[in-house]
LUMKE-519334 format. One line per 5 residues: number of its first residue (from 1); their letters; for each residue x, y, z of C-alpha. Coordinates in nm, 3 decimals, decimal comma, padded with zeros to 5 digits, always signed. Example, Ala and Ser with C-alpha at 12.3 -4.5 7.8 and 13.67 -1.06 7.14 Angstrom:
% LUMKE-519334
1 = as = +01,230/-00,450/+00,780 | +01,367/-00,106/+00,714
% end
This chain:
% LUMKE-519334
1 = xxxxx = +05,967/+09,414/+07,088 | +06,174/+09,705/+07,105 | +05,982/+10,017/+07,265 | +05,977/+10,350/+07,093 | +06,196/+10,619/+07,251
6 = xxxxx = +05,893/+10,826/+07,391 | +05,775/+10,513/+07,586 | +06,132/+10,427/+07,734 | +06,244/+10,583/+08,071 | +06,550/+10,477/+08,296
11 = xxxxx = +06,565/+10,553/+08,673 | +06,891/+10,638/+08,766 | +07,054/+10,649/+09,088 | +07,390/+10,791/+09,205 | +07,598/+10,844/+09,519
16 = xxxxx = +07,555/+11,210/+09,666 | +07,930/+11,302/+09,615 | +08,045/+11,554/+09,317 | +08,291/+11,222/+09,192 | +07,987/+11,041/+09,131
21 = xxxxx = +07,734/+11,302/+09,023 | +07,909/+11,482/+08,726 | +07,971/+11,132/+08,539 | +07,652/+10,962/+08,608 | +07,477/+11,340/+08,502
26 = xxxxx = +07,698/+11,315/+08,185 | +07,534/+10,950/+08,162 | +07,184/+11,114/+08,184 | +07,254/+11,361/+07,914 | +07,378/+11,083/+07,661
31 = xxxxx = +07,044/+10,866/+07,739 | +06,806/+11,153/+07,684 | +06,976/+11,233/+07,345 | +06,909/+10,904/+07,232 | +06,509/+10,962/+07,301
36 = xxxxx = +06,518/+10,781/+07,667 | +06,386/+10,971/+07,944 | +06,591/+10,976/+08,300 | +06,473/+11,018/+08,667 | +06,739/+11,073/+08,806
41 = xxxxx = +06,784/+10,962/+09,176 | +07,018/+11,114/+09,488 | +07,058/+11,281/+09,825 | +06,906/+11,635/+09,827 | +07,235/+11,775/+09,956
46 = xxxxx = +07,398/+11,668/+09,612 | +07,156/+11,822/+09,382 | +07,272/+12,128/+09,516 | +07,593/+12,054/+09,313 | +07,426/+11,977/+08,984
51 = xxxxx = +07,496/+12,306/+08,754 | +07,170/+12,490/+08,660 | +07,140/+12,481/+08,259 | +07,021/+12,711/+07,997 | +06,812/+12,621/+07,892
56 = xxxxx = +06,704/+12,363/+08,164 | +06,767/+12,010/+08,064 | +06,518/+11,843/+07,895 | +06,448/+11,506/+07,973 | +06,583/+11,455/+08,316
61 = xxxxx = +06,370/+11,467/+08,634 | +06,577/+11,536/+08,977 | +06,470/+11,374/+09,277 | +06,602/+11,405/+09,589 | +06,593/+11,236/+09,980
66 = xxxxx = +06,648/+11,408/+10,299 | +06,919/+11,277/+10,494 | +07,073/+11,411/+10,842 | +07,351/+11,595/+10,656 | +07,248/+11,985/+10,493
71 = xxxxx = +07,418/+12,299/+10,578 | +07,709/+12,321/+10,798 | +07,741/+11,917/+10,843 | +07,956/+11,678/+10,591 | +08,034/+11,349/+10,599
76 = xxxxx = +08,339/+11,413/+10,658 | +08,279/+11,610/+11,019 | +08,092/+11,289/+11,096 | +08,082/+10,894/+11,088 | +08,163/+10,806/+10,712
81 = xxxxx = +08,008/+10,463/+10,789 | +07,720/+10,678/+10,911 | +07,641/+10,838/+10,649 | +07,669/+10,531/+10,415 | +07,397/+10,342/+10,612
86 = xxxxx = +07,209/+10,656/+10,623 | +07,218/+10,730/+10,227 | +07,129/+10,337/+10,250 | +06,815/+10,343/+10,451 | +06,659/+10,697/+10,337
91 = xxxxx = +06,763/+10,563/+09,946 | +06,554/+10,303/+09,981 | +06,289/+10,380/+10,128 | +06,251/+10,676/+09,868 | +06,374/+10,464/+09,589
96 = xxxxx = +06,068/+10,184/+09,662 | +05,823/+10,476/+09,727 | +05,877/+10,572/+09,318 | +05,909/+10,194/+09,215 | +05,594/+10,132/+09,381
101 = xxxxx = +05,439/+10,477/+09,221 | +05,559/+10,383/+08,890 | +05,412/+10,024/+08,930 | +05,076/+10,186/+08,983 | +05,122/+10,415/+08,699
106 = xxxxx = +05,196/+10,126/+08,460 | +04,829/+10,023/+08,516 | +04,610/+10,315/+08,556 | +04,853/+10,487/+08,263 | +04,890/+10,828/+08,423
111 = xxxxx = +05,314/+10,839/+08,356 | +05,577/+10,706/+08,213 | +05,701/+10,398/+08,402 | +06,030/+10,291/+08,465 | +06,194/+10,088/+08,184
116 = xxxxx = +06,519/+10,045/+08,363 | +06,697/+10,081/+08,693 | +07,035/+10,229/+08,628 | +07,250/+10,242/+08,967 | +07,616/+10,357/+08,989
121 = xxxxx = +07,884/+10,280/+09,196 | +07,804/+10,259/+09,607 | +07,510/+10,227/+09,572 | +07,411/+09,808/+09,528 | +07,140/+09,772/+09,707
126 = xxxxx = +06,915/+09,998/+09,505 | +06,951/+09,661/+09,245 | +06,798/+09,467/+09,549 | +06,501/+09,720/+09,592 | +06,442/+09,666/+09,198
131 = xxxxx = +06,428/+09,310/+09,208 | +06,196/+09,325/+09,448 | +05,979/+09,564/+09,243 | +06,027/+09,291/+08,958 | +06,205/+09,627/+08,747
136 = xxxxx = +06,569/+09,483/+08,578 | +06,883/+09,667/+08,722 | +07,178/+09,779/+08,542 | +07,567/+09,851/+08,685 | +07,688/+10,183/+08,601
141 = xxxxx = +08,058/+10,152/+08,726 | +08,226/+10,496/+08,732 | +08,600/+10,391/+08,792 | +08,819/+10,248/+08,553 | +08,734/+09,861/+08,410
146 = xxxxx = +09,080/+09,789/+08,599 | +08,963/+09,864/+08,930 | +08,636/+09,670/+08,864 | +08,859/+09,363/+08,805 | +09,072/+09,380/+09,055
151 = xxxxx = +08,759/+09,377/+09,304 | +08,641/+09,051/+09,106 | +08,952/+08,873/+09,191 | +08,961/+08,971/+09,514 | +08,560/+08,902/+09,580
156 = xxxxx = +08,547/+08,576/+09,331 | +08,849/+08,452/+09,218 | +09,053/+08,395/+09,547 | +09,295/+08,649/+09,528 | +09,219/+08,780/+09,858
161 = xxxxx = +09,422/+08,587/+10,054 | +09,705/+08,667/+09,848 | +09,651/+09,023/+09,850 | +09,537/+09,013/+10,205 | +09,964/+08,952/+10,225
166 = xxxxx = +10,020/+09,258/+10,014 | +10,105/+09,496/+10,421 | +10,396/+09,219/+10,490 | +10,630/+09,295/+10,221 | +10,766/+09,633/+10,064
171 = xxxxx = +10,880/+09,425/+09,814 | +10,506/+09,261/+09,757 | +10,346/+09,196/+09,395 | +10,080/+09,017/+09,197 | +09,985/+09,002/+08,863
176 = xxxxx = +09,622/+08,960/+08,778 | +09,467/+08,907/+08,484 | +09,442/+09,146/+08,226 | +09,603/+09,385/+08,429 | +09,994/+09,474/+08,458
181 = xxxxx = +10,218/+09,412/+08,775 | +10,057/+09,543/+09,072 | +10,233/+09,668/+09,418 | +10,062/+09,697/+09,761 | +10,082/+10,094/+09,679
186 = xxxxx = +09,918/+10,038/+09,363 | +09,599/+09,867/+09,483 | +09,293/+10,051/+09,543 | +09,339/+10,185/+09,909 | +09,049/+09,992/+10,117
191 = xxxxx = +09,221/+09,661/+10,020 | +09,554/+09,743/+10,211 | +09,462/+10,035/+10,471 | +09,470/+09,972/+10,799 | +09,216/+10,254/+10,924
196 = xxxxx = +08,917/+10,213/+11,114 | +08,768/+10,495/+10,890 | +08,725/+10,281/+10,621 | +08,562/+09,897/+10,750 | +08,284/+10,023/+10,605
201 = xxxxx = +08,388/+09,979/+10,239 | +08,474/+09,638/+10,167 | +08,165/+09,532/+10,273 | +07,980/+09,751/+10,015 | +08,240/+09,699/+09,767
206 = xxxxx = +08,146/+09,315/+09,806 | +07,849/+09,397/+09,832 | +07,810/+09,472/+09,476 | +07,965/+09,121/+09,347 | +07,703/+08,946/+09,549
211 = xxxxx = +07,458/+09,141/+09,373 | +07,588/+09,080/+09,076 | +07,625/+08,704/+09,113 | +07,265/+08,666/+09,259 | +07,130/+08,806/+08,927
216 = xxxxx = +07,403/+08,563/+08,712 | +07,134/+08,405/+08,504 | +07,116/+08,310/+08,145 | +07,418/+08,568/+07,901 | +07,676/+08,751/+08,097
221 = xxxxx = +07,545/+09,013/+08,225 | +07,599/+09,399/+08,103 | +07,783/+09,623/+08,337 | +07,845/+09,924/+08,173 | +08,210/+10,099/+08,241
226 = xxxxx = +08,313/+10,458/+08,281 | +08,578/+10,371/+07,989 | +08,648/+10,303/+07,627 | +08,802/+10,018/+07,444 | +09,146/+10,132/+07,361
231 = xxxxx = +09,193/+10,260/+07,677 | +09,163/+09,927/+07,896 | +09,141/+09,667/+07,559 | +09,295/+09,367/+07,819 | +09,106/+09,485/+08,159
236 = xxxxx = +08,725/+09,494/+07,956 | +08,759/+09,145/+07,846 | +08,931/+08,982/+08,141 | +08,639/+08,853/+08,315 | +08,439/+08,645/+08,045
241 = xxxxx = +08,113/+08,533/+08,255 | +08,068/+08,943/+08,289 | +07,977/+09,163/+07,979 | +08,199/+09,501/+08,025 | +08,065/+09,774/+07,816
246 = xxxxx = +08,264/+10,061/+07,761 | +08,042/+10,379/+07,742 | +08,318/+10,656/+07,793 | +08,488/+10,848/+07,874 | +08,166/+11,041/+08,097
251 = xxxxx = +08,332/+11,377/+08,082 | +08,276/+11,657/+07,891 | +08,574/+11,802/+07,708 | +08,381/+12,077/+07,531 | +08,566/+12,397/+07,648
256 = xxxxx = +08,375/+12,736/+07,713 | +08,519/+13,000/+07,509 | +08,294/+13,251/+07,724 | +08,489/+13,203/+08,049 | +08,617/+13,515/+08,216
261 = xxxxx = +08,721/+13,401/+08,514 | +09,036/+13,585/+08,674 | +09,221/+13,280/+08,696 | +09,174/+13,219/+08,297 | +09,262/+13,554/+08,240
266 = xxxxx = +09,587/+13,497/+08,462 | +09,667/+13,201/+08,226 | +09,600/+13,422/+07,919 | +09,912/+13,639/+08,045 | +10,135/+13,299/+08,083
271 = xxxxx = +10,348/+13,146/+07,738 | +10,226/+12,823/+07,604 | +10,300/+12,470/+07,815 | +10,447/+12,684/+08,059 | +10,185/+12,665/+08,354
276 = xxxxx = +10,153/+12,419/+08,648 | +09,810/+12,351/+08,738 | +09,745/+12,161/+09,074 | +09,421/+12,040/+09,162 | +09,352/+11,732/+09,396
281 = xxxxx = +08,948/+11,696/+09,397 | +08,675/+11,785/+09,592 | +08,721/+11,525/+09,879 | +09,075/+11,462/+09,973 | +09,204/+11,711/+10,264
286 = xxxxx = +09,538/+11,754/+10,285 | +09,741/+11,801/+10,605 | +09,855/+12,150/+10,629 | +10,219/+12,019/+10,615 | +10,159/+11,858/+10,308
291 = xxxxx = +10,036/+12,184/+10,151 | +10,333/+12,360/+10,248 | +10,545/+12,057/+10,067 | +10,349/+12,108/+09,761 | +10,362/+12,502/+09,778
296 = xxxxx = +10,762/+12,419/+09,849 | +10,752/+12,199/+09,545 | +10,538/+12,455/+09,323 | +10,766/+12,747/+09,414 | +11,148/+12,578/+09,365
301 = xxxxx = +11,005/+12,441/+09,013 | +11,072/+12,852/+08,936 | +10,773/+12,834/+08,727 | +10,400/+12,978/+08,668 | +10,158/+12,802/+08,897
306 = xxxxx = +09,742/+12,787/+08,931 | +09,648/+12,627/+09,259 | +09,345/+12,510/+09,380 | +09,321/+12,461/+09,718 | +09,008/+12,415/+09,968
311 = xxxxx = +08,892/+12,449/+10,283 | +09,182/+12,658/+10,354 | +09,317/+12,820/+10,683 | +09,135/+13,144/+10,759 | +09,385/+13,328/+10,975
316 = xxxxx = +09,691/+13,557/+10,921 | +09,968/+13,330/+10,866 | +09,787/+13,206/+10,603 | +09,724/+13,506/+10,387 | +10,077/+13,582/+10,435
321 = xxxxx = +10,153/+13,269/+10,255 | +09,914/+13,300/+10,024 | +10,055/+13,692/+09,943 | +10,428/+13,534/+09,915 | +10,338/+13,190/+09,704
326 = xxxxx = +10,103/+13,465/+09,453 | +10,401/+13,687/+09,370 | +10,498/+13,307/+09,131 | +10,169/+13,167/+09,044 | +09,748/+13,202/+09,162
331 = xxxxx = +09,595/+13,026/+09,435 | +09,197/+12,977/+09,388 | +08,950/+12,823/+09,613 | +08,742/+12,647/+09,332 | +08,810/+12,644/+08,976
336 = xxxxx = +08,411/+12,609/+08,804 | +08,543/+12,433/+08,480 | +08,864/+12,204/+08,503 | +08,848/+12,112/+08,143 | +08,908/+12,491/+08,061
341 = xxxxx = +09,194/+12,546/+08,219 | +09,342/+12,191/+08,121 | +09,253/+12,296/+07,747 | +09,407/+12,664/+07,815 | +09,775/+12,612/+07,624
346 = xxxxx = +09,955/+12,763/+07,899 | +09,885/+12,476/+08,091 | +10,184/+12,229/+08,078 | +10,168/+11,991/+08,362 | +09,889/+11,860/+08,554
351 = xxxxx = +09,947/+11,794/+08,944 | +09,675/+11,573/+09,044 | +09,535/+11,342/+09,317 | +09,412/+11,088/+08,992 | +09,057/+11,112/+09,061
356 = xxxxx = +08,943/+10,912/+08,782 | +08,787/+11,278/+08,646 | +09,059/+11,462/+08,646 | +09,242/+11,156/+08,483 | +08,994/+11,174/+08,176
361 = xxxxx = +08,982/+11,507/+08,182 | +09,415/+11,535/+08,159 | +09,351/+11,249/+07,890 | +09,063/+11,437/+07,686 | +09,319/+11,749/+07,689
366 = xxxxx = +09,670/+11,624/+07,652 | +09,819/+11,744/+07,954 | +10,080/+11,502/+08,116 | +10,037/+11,460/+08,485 | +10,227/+11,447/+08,799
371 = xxxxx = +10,082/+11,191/+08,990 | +09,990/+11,253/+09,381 | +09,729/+10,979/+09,490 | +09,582/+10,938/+09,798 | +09,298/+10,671/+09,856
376 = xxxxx = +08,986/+10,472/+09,689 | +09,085/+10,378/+09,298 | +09,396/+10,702/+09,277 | +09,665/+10,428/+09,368 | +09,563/+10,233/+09,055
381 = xxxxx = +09,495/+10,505/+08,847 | +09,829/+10,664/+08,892 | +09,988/+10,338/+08,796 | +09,794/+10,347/+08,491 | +09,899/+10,670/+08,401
386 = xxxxx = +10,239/+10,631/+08,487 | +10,330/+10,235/+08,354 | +10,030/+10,155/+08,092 | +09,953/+10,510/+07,935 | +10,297/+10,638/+08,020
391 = xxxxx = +10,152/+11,022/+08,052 | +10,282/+11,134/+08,357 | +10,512/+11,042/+08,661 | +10,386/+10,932/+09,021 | +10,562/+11,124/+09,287
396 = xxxxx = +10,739/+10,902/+09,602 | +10,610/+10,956/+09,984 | +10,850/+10,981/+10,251 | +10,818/+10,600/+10,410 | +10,830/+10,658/+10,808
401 = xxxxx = +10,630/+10,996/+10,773 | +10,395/+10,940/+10,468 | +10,468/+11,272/+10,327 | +10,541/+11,364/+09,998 | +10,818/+11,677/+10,019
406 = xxxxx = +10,883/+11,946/+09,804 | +11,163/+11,846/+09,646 | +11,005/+11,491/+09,551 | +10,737/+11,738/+09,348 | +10,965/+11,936/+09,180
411 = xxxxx = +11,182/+11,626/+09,081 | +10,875/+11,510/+08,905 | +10,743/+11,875/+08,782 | +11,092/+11,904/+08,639 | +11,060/+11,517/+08,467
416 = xxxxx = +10,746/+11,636/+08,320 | +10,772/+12,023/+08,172 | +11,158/+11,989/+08,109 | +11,294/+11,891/+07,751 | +11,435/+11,570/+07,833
421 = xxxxx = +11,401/+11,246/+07,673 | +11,133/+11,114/+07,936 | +10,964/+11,431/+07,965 | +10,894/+11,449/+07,525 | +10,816/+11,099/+07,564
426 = xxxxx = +10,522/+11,215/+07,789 | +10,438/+11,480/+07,601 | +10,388/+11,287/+07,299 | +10,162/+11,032/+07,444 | +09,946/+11,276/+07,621
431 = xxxxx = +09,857/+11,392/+07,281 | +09,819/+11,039/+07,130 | +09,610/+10,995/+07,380 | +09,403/+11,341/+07,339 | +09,379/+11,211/+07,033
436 = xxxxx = +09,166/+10,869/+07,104 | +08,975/+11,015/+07,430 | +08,840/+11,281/+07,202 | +08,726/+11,025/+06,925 | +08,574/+10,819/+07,165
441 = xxxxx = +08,338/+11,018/+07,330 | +08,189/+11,124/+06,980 | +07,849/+11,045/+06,842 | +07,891/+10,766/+06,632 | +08,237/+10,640/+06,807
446 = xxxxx = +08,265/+10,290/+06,972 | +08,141/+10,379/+07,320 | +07,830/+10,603/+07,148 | +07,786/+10,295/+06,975 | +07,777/+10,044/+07,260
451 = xxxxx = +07,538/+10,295/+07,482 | +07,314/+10,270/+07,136 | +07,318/+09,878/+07,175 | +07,240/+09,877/+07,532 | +06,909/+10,153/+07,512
456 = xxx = +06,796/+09,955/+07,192 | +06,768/+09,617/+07,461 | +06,500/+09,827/+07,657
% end
């Protein structure tokens, strides 16, 4: 029988990075409007992150975990693999202290018990803690349905090998199914990198397919997908013995018209489309030669610019630069509301790493985008954007010193904003596409719709 929405509550548990929180919190929001209340699970240093409200938000409970990281210490400045087994083992333990709880509360009747484990991506073996609390576990996969496949093959389908081959060849390829040509520089980065600093994630990206197959009993199972259904029509239904459900896009695109932020008011002074933003997320540090190539790049495209850069230098040379490259455009620190300035119609070009975000985002606002990616799911994504979409242009690394120069971004600044055939083609698409992202994510669209299906199997 189906249980009334004041008796149904998911626990929900993401990864403690700002890529994972804002679309698994834009998850939470779209649950408790259909009557379902969320607990929602992750690392007390992320919760930090999570924007205070306005009222507060009603219907979601934060809980948090201590881990060794706080103040002054990131992941980064450390072990990743570290901190994974860290977010692992303190998880866990606090994620079987509430299962347990709620157990108890489901027989004396003092709260709400869990309904539902929801976990997102990274974090698999909170579905293992569930099972073992006898509570059913759902996927929440974050990326795009085409990276989820491409895992599958690799994991299930005995594509590994194959792709294992991808570091022999420049001239390397697959094709996979449901998904277009692939190169070796267009597979998600911890299949083909070399670096010690990532063995720790294809184990927990397999991890999650042996999850998955462990619970393969009775109708494919639901995983839902951080995407909607003209978007990735051929990736969602390439693996039949899974159920993808796009639920998407998990962004908000609703601009604030109350933002006075100098750097909006900087684009106020700017004529329409004629703006570069760059932006490349909150996790991808960038050599301080390759800033100089993009600021090189920025600067000889002769137009406008709003940078965001972080964790920059804090010496003299580097407010000289920053005093030269602002007499063209505005460097910032942290921009507090992407979707703003991406909605602002000065903005005419997006230069992005192709978090899969910011590639929403660009989509939900019809900016074409200049593609610069640099690890995890960004290879594929760019390729999406670039061959499938056809909404923006990915820019070329120098081979021997995998560097992208200036004049490589300006080539493909130029491509985007100039009035070209290619460039109008772009153009055109990005609004096509504005078009369908927008229609998506509304109440009563198809991935509103498929959310409705999956809360109503509670």
């Amino acid at each position: 029988m189906e249980k009334g929405g004041d008796e149904r509550h998911i626990l929900l548990v993401s990864f403690p990075g700002l890529g994972h929180i804002n679309p698994t919190l834009e998850f939470a929001k779209r649950v408790v409007r259909l009557g379902v209340k969320v607990t929602f699970l992750t690392a007390k240093i992320a919760l930090k992150s999570i924007p205070r409200s306005s009222p507060p938000l009603s219907g979601i409970t934060f809980v948090g975990y201590s881990t060794d990281y706080g103040e002054g210490r990131k992941p980064v400045d450390d072990n990743v693999a570290h901190f994974m087994s860290e977010i692992q083992l303190r998880g866990s333990n606090k994620l079987s202290e509430m299962l347990s709880s709620s157990a108890a509360s489901e027989e004396g009747g003092r709260q709400l018990p869990f309904s539902r484990l929801v976990y997102a991506t990274l974090m698999p073996w909170a579905a293992e803690v569930a099972r073992a609390h006898h509570v059913p576990a759902t996927l929440l996969w974050l990326q795009p349905a085409a990276i989820f496949d491409i895992y599958h093959y690799y994991f299930n389908e005995g594509y590994d090998e194959e792709i294992n081959q991808a570091n022999n060849s420049s001239s390397w390829s697959i094709h996979l199914p449901g998904m277009p040509n692939l190169g070796r520089d267009d597979l998600p980065s911890f299949l083909v990198s070399k670096s010690k600093d990532f063995e720790y994630a294809i184990p927990l990206y397999k991890e999650h397919f042996t999850v998955l197959q462990s619970f393969d009993e009775g109708p494919p199972q639901d995983i839902l997908v951080n995407t909607f259904e003209s978007l990735e029509p051929d990736a969602l239904k390439a693996i039949p013995q899974l159920n993808l459900i796009p639920i998407g896009p998990l962004v908000s695109l609703i601009q604030d018209n109350q933002n006075s932020s100098d750097y909006m008011e900087f684009l106020d002074s700017k004529p329409k489309g004629s703006v570069i933003y760059a932006s490349f997320g909150s996790h991808t540090p960038l050599s301080v030669l390759q800033i100089h190539e993009i600021g090189q790049g920025l600067k000889t495209s002769g137009r406008p610019f709003l940078w965001v850069i972080r964790d920059t230098p804090n010496d003299e040379s580097w407010v000289n630069y920053v005093g030269e490259m602002e007499k063209q455009g505005k460097i910032i620190s942290w921009c507090s509301s992407q979707v703003d300035v991406l909605n602002h119609p000065s903005v005419g070009c997006f230069v992005s790493h192709c978090g899969w975000g910011s590639t929403l985002e660009s989509l939900g606002c019809g900016v074409p985008m200049v593609c610069f990616p640099l690890w995890i799911d960004q290879m594929t994504n760019a390729k999406l954007v670039q061959d499938v979409w056809r909404i923006g242009v990915r820019v070329k690394k120098e081979l021997q010193i995998e560097i992208v120069k200036g004049e490589e971004f300006k080539r493909c600044i130029e491509m985007v904003m100039m009035m070209g055939l290619e460039g109008e083609e772009m153009r055109k698409n990005a609004q096509n596409w504005k078009l369908l992202t927008q229609e998506a994510g509304k109440l009563g669209a198809s991935s509103d719709l498929n959310l409705n299906v999956f809360i109503n199997k509670l």
